[in-house]
C-alpha positions as CSV (number, residue, x, y, z in Angstrom):
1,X,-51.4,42.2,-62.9
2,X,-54.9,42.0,-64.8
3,X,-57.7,42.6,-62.2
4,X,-61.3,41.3,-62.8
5,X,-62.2,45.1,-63.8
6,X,-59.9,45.2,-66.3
7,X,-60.4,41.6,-67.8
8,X,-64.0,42.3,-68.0
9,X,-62.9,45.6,-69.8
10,X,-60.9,44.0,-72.6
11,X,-63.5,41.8,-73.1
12,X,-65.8,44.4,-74.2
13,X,-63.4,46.0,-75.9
14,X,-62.9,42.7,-78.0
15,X,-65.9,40.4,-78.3
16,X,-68.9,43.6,-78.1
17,X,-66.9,46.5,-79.9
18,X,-64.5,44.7,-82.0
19,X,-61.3,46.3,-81.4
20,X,-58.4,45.1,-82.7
21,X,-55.3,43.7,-80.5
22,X,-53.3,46.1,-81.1
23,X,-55.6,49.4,-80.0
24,X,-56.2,47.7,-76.8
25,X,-52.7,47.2,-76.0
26,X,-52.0,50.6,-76.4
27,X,-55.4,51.5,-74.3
28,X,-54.9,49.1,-71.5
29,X,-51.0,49.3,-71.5
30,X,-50.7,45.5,-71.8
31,X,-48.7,43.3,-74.6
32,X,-50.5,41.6,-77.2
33,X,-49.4,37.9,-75.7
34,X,-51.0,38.9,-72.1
35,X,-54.4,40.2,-73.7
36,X,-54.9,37.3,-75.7
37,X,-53.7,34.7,-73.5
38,X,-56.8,35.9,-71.1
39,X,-59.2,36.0,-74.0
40,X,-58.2,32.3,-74.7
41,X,-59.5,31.8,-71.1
42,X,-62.9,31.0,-70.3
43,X,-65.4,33.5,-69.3
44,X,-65.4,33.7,-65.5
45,X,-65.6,35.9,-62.9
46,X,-63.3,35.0,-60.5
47,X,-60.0,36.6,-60.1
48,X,-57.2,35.7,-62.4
49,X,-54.5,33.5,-60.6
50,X,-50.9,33.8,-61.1
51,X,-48.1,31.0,-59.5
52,X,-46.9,32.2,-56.0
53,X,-43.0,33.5,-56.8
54,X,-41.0,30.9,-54.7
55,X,-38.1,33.0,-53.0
56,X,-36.0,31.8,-50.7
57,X,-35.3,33.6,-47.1
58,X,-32.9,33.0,-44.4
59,X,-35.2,31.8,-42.3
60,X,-35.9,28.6,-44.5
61,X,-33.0,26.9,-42.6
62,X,-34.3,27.2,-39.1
63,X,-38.3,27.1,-40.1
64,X,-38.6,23.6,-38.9
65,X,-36.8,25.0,-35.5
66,X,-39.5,28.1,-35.3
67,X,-42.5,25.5,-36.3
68,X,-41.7,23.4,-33.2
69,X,-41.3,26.2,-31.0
70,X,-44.3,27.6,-31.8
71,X,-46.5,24.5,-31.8
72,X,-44.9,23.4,-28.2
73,X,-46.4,27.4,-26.9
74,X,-49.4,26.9,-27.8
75,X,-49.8,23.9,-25.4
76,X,-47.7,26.4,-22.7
77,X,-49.6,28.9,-20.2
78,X,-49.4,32.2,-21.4
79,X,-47.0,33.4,-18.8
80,X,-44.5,30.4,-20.3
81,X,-44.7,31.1,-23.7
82,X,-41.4,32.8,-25.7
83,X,-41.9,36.3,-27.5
84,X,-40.4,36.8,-30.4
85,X,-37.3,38.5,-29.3
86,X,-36.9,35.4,-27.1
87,X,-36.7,33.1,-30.2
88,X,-34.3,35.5,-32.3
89,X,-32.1,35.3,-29.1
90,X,-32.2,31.7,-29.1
91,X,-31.8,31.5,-32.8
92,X,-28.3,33.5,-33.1
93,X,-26.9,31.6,-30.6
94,X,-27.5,28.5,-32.5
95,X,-26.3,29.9,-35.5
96,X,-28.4,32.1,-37.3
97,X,-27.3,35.0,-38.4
98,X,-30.4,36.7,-40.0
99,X,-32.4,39.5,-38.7
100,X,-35.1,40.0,-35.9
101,X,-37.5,41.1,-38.8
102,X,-37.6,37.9,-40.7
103,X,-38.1,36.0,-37.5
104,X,-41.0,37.7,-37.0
105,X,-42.5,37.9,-40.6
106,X,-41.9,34.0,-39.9
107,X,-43.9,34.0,-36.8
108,X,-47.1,36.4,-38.2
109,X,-47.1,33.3,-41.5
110,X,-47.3,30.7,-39.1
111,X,-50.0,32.2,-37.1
112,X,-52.0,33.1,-39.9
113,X,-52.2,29.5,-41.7
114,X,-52.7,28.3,-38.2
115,X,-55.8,30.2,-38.1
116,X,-56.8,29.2,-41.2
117,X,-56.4,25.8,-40.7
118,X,-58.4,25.9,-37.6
119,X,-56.1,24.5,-35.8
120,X,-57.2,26.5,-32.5
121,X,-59.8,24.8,-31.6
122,X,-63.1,24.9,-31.4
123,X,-64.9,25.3,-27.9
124,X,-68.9,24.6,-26.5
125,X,-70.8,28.1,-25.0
126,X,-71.5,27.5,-21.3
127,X,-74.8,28.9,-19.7
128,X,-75.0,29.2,-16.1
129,X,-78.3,29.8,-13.9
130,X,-78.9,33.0,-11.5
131,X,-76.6,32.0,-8.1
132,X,-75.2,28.6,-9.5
133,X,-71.3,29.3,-9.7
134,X,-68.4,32.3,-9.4
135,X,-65.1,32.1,-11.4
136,X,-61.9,33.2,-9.4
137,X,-58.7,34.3,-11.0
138,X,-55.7,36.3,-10.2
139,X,-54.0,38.7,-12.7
140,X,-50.4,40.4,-12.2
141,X,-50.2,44.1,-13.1
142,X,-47.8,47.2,-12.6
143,X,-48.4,50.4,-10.8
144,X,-47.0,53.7,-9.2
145,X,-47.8,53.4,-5.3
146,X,-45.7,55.6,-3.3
147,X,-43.9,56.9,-6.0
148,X,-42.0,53.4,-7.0
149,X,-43.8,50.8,-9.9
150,X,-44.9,47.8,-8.4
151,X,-45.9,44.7,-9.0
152,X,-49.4,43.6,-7.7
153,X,-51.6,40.8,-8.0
154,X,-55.1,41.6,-8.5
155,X,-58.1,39.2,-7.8
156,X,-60.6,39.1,-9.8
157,X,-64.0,37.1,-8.7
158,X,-66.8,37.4,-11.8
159,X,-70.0,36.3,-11.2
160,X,-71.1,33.3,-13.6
161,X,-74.7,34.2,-14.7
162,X,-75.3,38.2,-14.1
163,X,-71.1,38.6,-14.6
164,X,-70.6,41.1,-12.2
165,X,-67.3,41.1,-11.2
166,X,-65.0,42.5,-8.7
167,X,-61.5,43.2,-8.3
168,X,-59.0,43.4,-5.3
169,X,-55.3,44.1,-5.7
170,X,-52.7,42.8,-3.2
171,X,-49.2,42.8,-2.8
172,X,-49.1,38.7,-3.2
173,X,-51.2,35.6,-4.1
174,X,-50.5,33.8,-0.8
175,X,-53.7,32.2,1.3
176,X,-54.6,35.8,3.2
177,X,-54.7,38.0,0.3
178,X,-57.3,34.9,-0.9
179,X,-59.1,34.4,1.5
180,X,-59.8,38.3,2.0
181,X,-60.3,38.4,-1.9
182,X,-63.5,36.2,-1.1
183,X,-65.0,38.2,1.8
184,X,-64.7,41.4,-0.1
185,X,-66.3,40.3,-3.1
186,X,-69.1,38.2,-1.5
187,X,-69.9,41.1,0.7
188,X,-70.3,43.3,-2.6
189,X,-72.4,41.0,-4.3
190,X,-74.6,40.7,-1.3
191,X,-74.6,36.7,-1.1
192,X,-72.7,33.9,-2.4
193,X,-73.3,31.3,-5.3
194,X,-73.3,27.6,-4.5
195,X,-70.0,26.2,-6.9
196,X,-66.7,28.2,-7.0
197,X,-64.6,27.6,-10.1
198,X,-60.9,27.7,-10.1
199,X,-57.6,27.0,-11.8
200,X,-55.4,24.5,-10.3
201,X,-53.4,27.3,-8.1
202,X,-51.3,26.2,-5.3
203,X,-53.2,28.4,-2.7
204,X,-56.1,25.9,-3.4
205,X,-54.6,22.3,-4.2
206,X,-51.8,20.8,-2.8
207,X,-51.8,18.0,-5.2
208,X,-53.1,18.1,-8.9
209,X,-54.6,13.7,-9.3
210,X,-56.2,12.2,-12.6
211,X,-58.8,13.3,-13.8
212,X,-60.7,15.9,-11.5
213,X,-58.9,14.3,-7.8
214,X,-57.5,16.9,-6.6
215,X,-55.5,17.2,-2.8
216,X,-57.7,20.4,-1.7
217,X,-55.3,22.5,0.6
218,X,-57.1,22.2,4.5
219,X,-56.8,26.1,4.9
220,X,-58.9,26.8,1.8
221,X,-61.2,23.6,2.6
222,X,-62.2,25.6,6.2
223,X,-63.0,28.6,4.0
224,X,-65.0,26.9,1.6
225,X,-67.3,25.0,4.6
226,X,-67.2,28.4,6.2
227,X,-69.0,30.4,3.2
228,X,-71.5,26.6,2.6
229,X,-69.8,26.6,-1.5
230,X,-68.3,23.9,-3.2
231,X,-65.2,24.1,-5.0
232,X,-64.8,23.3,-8.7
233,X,-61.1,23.0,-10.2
234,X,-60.8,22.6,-13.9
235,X,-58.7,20.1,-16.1
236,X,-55.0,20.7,-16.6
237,X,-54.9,23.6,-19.8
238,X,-58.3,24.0,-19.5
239,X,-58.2,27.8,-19.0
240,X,-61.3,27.7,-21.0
241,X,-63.7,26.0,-18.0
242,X,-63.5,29.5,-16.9
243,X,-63.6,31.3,-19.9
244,X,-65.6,34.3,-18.5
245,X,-63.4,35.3,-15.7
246,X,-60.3,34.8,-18.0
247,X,-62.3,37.2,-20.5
248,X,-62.4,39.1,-17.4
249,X,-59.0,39.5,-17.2
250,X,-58.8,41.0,-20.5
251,X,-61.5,43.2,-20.8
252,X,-60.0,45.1,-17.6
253,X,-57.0,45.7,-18.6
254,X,-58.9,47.6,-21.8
255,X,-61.5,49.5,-19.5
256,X,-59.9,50.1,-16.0
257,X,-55.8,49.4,-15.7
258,X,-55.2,51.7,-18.6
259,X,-56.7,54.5,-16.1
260,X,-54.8,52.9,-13.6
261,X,-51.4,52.9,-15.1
262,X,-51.8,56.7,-15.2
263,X,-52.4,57.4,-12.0
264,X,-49.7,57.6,-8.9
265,X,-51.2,56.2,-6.4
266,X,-50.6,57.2,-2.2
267,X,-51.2,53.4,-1.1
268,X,-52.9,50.1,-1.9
269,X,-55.9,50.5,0.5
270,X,-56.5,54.3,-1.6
271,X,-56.3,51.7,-5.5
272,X,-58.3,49.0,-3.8
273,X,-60.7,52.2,-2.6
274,X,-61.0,53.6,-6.4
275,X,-61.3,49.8,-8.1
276,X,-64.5,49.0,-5.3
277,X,-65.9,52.5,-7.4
278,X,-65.1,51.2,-10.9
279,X,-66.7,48.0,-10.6
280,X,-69.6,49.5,-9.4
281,X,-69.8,51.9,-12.0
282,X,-69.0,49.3,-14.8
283,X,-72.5,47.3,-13.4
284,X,-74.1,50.4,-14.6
285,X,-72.4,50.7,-17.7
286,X,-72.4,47.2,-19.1
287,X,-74.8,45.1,-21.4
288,X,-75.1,41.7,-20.3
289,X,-73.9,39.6,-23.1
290,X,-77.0,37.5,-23.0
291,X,-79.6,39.4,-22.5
292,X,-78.4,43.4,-24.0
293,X,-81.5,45.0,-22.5
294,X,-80.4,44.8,-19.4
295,X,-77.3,46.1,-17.5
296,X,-74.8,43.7,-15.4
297,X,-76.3,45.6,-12.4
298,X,-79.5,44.5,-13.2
299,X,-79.0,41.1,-13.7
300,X,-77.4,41.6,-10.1
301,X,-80.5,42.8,-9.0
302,X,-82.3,39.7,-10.4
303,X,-79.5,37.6,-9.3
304,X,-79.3,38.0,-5.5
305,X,-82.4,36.7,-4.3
306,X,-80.9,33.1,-5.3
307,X,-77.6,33.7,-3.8
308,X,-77.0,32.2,-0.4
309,X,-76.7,34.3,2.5
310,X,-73.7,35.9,3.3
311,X,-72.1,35.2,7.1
312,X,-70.0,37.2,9.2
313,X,-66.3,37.1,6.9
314,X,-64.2,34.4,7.5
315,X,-60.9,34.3,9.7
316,X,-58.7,34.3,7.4
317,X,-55.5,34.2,9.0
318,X,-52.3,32.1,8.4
319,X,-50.6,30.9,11.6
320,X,-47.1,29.5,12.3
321,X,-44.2,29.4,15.3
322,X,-41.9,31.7,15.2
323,X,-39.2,32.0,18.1
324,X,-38.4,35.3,19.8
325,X,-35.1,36.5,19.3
326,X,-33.0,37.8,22.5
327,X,-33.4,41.6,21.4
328,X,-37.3,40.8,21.8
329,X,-37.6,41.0,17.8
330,X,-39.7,38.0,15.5
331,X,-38.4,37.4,11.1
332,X,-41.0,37.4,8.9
333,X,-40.6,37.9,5.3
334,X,-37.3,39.4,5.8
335,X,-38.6,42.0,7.8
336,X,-38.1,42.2,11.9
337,X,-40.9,43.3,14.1
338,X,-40.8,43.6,17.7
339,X,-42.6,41.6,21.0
340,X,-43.2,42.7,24.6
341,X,-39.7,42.0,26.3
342,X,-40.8,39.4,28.3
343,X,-41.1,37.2,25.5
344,X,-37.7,36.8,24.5
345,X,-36.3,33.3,23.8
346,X,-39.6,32.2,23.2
347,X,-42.1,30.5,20.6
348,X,-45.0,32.6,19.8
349,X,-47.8,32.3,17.3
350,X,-47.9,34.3,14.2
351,X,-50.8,35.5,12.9
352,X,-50.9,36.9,9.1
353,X,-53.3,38.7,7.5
354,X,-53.5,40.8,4.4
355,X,-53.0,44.1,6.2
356,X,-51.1,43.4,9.7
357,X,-49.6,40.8,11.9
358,X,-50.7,39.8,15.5
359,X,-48.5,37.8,17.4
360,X,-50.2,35.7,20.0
361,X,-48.9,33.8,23.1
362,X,-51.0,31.1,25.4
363,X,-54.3,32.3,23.3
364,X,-53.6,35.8,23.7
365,X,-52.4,38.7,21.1
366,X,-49.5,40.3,22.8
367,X,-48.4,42.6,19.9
368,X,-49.9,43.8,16.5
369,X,-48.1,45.5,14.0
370,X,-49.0,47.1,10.5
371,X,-47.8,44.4,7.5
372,X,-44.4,45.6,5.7
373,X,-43.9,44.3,1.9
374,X,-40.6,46.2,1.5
375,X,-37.8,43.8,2.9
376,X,-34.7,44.6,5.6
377,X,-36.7,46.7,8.0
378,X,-37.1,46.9,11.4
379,X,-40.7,48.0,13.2
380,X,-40.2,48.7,17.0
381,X,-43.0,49.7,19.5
382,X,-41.2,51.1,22.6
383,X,-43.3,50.0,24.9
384,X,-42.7,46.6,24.6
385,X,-39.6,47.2,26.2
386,X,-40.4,49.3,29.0
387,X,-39.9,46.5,31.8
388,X,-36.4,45.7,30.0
389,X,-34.8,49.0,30.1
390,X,-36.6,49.3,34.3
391,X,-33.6,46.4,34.8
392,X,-30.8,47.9,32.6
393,X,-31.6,51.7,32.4
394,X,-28.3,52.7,30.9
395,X,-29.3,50.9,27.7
396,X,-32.4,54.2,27.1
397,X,-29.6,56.5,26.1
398,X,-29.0,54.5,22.5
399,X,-31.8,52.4,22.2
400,X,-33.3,52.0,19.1
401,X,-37.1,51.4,20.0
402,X,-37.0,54.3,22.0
403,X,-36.3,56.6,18.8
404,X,-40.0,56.2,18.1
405,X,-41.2,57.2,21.2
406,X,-43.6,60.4,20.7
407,X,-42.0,63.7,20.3
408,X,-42.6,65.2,23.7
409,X,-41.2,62.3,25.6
410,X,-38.0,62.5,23.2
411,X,-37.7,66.0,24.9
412,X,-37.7,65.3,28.4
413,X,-36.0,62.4,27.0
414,X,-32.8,64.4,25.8
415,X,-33.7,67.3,28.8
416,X,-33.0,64.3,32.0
417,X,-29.9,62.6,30.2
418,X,-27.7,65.8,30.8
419,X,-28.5,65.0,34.5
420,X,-26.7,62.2,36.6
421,X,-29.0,59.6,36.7
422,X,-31.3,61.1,34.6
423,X,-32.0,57.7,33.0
424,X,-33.5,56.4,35.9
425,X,-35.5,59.1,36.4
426,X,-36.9,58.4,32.5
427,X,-37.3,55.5,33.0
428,X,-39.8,55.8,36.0
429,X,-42.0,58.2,33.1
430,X,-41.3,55.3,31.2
431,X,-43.2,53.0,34.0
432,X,-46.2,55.3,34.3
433,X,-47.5,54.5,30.8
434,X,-48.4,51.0,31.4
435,X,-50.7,52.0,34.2
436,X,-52.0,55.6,33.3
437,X,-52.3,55.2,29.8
438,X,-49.9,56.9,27.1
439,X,-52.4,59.7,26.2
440,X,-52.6,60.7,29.9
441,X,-48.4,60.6,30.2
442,X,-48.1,62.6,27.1
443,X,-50.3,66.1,28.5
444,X,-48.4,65.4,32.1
445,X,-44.8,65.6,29.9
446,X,-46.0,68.5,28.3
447,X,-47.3,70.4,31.3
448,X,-44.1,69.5,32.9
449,X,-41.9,70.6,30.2
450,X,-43.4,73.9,30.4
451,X,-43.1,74.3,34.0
452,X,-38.9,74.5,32.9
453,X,-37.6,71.9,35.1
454,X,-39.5,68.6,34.4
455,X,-38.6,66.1,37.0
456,X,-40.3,62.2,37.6
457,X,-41.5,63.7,40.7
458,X,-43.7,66.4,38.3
459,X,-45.3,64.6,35.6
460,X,-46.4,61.9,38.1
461,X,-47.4,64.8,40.7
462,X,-49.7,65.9,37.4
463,X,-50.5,62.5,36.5
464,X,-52.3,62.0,40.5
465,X,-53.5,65.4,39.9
466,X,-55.3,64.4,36.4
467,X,-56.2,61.0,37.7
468,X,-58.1,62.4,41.4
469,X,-61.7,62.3,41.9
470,X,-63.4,65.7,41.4
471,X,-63.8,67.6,45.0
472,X,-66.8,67.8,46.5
473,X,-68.9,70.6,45.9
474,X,-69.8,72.7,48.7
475,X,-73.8,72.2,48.6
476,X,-73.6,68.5,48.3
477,X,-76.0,68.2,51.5
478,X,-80.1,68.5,50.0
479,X,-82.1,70.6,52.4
480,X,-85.4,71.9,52.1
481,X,-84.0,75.5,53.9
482,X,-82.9,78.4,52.2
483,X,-81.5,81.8,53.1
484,X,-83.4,84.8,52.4
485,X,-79.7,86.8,52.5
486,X,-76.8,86.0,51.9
487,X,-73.9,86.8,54.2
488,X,-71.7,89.4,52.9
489,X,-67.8,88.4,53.1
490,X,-66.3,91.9,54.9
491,X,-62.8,91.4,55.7
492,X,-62.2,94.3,57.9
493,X,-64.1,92.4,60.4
494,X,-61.1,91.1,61.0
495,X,-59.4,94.1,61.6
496,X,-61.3,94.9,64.9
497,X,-59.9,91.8,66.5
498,X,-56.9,94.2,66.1
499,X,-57.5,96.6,67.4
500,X,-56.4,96.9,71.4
501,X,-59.6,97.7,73.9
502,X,-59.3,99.7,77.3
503,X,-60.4,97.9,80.3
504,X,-60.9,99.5,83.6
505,X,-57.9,99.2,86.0
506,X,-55.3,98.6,83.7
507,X,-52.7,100.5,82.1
508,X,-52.3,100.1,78.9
């Protein structure tokens, strides 16, 4: 193949130095048909052209197939679209029996002329004043917590005009983890801009209308009349509306999640702990886009005085009926947690939130529990079934709640059962932790396990002990006298009264 170097070589070699055909064949390597073919040509200085060689592949078939495929993804969210393993699979079992390479070859054509043909689209910059609008997305990633890889979803809320950003992950998208998403992120960029702008998610809108009407979900309507915003959904496909916090997204995953991936973490709260340190540290770190002088944390800086004032965080709390089971135990997720026994074969109130539960009754919490994302467990607190087992004391020998029950008490727990009725005597230490506290119960158990022979009787002897008003000290009474001396204690005064005296007229 003749490159522009080497036609401009021959011809010199021909038109300024006059050689023949022939020597520059047998310089240039080239037949004598080629090298005067090109001198035939026209001086010019583009590259010499030669037809495309038409082979056919085994694709050709099936490349109306791939075109549509392709063209119906790129009207698909990302999460929808096929890969290209996806398509071979679909391909073979139509038929085809070529390999995964040429698919792909296929695929990285196509994409190429697409972006050549400008067939992408073209989109209009947006410019956004100090405190006018936030963007809100979520984002799934994977990491070790606890020593298993997990799913999470991690919210990311981005500033519109200084783009600072910050990031929350949570277990699930659901209206808690949202809600909390907001109050953390408003509290970190000190105040809150007037518009929110969001994707169509189903946390938000119950109901997607034409055009921009949209059925805003009443939960997320109370937060957004809490925190004085307005809420701003964009068109269907329309990811680019919020272009910044979807760039967001991306630039992330490049600068913080590749740390993250790496790391094995103890818990969420410790992640959530090291991401609140990375963003901050990314403020510091960052050029705006607009203005590169400055940092995002500057443009922060500039920014807050036109944010609106941040209130106390909203109660962001999910709330439905649940009924009481007859072993005092409410469902939830697939997970059981347990209620104060008197509850049983009742409807209660549940309360969710991102990090517990509180289960309320007539306006008042009656249980809380720490939230569970693992499924098939069961979360007792014994004490809710103290007033249970007072009724039916033979069931404390198996009972499950009870095998939480602080070490100590599992002692005198296992020390009283090899007595006759030494349930009923546990269960009276049982009763006493309801009115003397369970800190106070726990040091008289362990005073009366030392003693050797713990008894009721003994830890609630200690208990009145513990609980008794000091004694009075002996100079309680204020007087103005004092003694000059102090009387001496001599004991063997006593011994005088002992001592037998002779009286006149009497025999002794």
């Amino acid at each position: 193949m003749i490159t522009v170097s080497m036609l401009a070589k021959i011809r010199r070699m021909h038109f300024r130095d006059g050689v023949p055909l022939r020597d520059i064949s047998r310089r240039t390597g080239l037949s004598r048909n080629t090298i005067r073919r090109w001198l035939r040509e026209p001086s010019s200085t583009g590259e010499p052209k030669y037809p495309k060689r038409d082979s056919s592949s085994v694709v050709d078939p099936w490349s109306e197939q791939l075109r549509l495929w392709l063209l119906a993804d790129t009207r698909r969210p990302k999460r929808e679209r096929r890969s290209a393993k996806q398509m071979h699979a679909d391909l073979r079992a139509a038929g085809y029996d070529g390999s995964y390479d040429r698919v792909c070859a296929f695929i990285r054509n196509w994409k190429q002329n697409r972006d050549e043909g400008g067939l992408r689209g073209a989109f209009v910059p947006l410019a956004f004043e100090y405190g006018e609008a936030f963007q809100f997305d979520w984002s799934c990633e994977y990491v070790f917590i606890g020593g298993l890889r997990r799913r999470i979803e991690v919210a990311h809320t981005k500033l519109a005009a200084s783009r600072a950003f910050w990031l929350v992950a949570y277990h699930t998208q659901s209206h808690e983890m949202l809600f909390d998403a907001h109050a953390r992120a408003f509290a970190a960029f000190g105040g809150i801009p007037r518009r929110g702008i969001y994707d169509n998610m189903k946390t938000a809108v119950d109901k997607v209308g034409p055009g921009k009407e949209r059925a805003i979900n009443a939960r997320f309507h109370s937060m957004c009349n809490h925190y004085l915003f307005e809420p701003e959904f964009c068109n269907r496909a329309a990811g680019w509306e919020k272009g910044i916090v979807e760039k967001n997204v991306q630039d992330r995953r490049r600068h913080i999640w590749h740390e993250a991936i790496r790391t094995r973490w103890e818990s969420l709260d410790v992640l959530n702990v090291w991401l609140a340190e990375r963003c901050r540290h990314a403020w510091q770190e960052l050029r705006h886009p607009q203005w590169p002088e400055l940092t995002v944390a500057d443009a922060l800086q500039d920014e807050r005085p036109r944010l609106m004032q941040c209130p106390k965080p909203f109660d962001g709390y999910i709330e439905q009926p649940v009924r009481v089971s007859s072993t005092s135990l409410i469902h939830f997720q697939r997970n059981r947690y347990s209620v104060p026994a008197e509850f049983a074969n009742h409807v209660v109130s549940l309360r969710t939130y991102p990090a517990y539960i509180s289960v309320v009754a007539d306006g008042n919490e009656i249980a809380r529990h720490a939230r569970s994302f693992d499924r098939y467990l069961t979360f007792y607190d014994w004490t809710h079934y103290i007033s249970l087992v007072a009724r039916k004391p033979g069931s404390l020998r198996n009972g499950a709640p009870f095998l939480t029950m602080p070490e100590p008490m599992q002692r005198l727990q296992r020390h009283l059962l090899r007595q006759v009725g030494g349930d009923r005597v546990m269960v009276q230490v049982l009763s006493a932790t309801p009115v003397h506290g369970l800190e106070a119960v726990l040091v008289a158990v362990e005073l009366a396990l030392e003693s050797g022979r713990p008894s009721a009787e003994h830890v609630l002897n200690i208990l009145a002990r513990l609980k008794s008003p000091a004694s009075r000290s002996s100079d309680g009474v204020q007087t103005s006298l004092r003694l000059k001396i102090e009387p001496l204690a001599d004991v063997h005064r006593y011994e005088k009264l002992r001592t037998p005296r002779k009286e006149d007229g009497h025999v002794e």
